[in-house]
N, C-alpha and C positions, 0 to 999 in steps of 0.2 A: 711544438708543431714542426713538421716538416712539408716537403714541397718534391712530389716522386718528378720520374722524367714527362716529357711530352707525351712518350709514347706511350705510358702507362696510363693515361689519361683517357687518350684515345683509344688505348683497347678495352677502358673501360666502359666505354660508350656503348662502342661496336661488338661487345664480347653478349650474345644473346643464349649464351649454355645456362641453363640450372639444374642443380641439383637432385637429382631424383632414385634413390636408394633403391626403389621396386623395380625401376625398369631397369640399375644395373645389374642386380642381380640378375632380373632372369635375361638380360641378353647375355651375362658370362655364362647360365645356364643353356643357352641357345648356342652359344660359338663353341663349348665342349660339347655337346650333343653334335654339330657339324664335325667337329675334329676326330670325334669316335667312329663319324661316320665317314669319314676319309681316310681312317685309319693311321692319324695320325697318333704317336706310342706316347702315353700320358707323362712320361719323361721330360716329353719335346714340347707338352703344350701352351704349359705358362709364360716359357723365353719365348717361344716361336707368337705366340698373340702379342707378346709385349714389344716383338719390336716391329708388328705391325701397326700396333697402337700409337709408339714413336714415329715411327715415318710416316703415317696420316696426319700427326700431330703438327712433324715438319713439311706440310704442303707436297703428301706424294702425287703425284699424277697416277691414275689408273684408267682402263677400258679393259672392254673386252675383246677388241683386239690386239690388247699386247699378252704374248702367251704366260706359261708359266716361268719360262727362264728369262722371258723381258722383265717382268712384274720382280721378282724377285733381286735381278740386277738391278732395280732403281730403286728397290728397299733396303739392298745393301749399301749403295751412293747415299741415299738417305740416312742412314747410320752412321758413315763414316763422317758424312757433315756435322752429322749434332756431337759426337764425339769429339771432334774436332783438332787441332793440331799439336794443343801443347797442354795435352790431356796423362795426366800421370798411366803411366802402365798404357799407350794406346794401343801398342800393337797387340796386346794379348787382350785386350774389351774387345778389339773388331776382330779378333781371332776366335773367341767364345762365340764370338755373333752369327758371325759366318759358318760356322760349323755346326750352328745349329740346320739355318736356313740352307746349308749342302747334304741334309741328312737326305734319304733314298726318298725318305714316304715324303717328305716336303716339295722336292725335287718334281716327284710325280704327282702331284697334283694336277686332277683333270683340265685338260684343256680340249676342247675338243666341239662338234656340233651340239650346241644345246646345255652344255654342261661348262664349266667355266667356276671349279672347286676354289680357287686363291682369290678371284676377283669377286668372289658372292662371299669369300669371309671377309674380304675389304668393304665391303658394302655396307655389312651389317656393322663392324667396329665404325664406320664410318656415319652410318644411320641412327645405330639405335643405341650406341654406345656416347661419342665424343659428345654429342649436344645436351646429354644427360651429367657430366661431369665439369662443372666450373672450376675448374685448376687454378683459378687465381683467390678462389676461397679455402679457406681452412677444411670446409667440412665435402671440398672437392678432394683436398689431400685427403680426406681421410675412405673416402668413395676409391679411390685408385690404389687404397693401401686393403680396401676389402675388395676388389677387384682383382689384384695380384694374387691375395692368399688365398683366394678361390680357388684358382685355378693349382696353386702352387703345393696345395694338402696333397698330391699324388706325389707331389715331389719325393723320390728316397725309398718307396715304397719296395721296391725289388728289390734296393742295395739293403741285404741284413746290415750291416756296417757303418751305416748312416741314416740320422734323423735330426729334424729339423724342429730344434725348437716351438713349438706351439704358440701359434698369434696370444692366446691370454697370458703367457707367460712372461713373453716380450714385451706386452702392453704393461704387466704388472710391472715388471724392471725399470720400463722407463718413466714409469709413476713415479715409482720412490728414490730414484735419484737426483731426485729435486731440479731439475733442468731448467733453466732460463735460457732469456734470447741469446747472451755473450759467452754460452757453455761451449767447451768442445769435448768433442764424443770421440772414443777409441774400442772398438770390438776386433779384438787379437784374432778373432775365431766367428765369420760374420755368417759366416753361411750364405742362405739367398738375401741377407740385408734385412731381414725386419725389424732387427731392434734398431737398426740407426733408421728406419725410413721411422718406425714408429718416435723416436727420440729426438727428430728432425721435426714432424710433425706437432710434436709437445712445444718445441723449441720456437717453431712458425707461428703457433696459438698465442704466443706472449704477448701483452701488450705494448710493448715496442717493437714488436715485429708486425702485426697486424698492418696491413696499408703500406709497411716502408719495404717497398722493393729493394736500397739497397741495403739492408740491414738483413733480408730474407734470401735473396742475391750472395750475402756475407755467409750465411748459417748455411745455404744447399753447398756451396763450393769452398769454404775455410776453415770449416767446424766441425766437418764430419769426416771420422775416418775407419776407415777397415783393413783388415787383413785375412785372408782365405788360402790355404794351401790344396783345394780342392779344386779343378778346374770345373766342373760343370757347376760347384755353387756359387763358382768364381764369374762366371757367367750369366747364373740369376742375378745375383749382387747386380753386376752392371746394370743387366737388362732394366733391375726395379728402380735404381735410383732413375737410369734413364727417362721413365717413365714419370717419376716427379721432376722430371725438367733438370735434371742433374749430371749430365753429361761430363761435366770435368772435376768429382766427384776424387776423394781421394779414398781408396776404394784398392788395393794392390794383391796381387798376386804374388807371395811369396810359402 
């Protein structure tokens, strides 16, 4: 038996999110219906949601009176926090980030009487999205791992010269390499990260990972590594582990 921190305790109290498969789906079906209609380029959708989904995650403040270049600058400070300072590769994760969030169509999202484009998808990631996903359960990791490749099947689609792995294939990989709580994982060639979030995921299900933060704590930030020589996949990678709470992630650009 073990004994987690105080705080874990207490957020287990206070933590009132469950699980609900139907409504994340269609709210990730709701935020690409808004993003098509914003015209945002299916390229940009899955980083650009995720790291809104992060910085809500990390207590963004939002209204609708801070425009789109306020919003967006406090979703970048928000990023650079949870990334934080002694994060392998840091300059080039908030450099993928940022470049997302500097793209034209991102950039120009309506601000205006009436309309208010960045602050109504924050609403709904905020609404109909986070209270539906318990990230301190297993089967929350596994809601945010079909949440990401939702959005993320556009991914590569224009580039003839790249493609992405397929979620069952990755799934099936990381079945059969027998993975426990004390494994550690290396993908030469990660892409946007699904086998290690899926690999990570198997890893958190153990029974001595279950419940122990620091042992789960161990496997997101000790265990798992990647390497990408592609800058925009180099970018999803981040954004996803980001996204399971993994920010210092070892995860490199080479």
């Amino acid at each position: 038996q073990h004994l987690n921190s105080f705080e874990y305790y207490v957020d287990l109290l206070k933590n009132n999110k469950h699980n609900d498969k139907e409504k994340v789906l269609k709210t990730t079906n709701e935020l690409n219906d808004m993003l098509h209609k914003f015209n945002i380029d299916e390229n940009e959708r899955s980083q650009f949601i995720g790291c809104l989904l992060v910085a809500l995650n990390n207590n963004l403040k939002y209204s609708k009176d801070l425009s789109t270049k306020e919003l967006l600058n406090r979703i970048k400070e928000k990023l650079q926090e949870k990334i934080g300072d002694d994060t392998q590769n840091k300059k080039e994760k908030i450099d993928s980030l940022i470049k997302i969030l500097d793209s034209q169509n991102i950039q120009q999202l309506k601000f205006e009487k009436g309309i208010y484009e960045l602050y109504n998808l924050l609403e709904v990631i905020d609404s109909n999205l986070i209270p539906y996903i318990n990230d301190k359960t297993n089967k929350g990791e596994d809601l945010l791992n079909l949440f990401f490749t939702t959005f993320n099947k556009y991914v590569g689609k224009k580039d003839k010269n790249q493609a992405f792995t397929p979620t069952h294939i990755t799934d099936f990989m990381a079945e059969i390499v027998d993975l426990s709580w004390n494994s550690n994982v290396l993908d030469p060639t990660c892409g946007s990260g699904a086998f290690l979030v899926q690999a990570m995921t198997i890893m958190l299900h153990h029974e001595n990972a279950v419940g122990n933060e620091e042992v789960r704590r161990k496997i997101k930030s000790n265990q798992i590594f990647g390497i990408e020589v592609e800058k925009k996949a180099f970018g999803l990678a981040t954004t996803n582990m980001l996204i399971h709470d993994d920010g210092k992630s070892n995860v490199i650009l080479s």
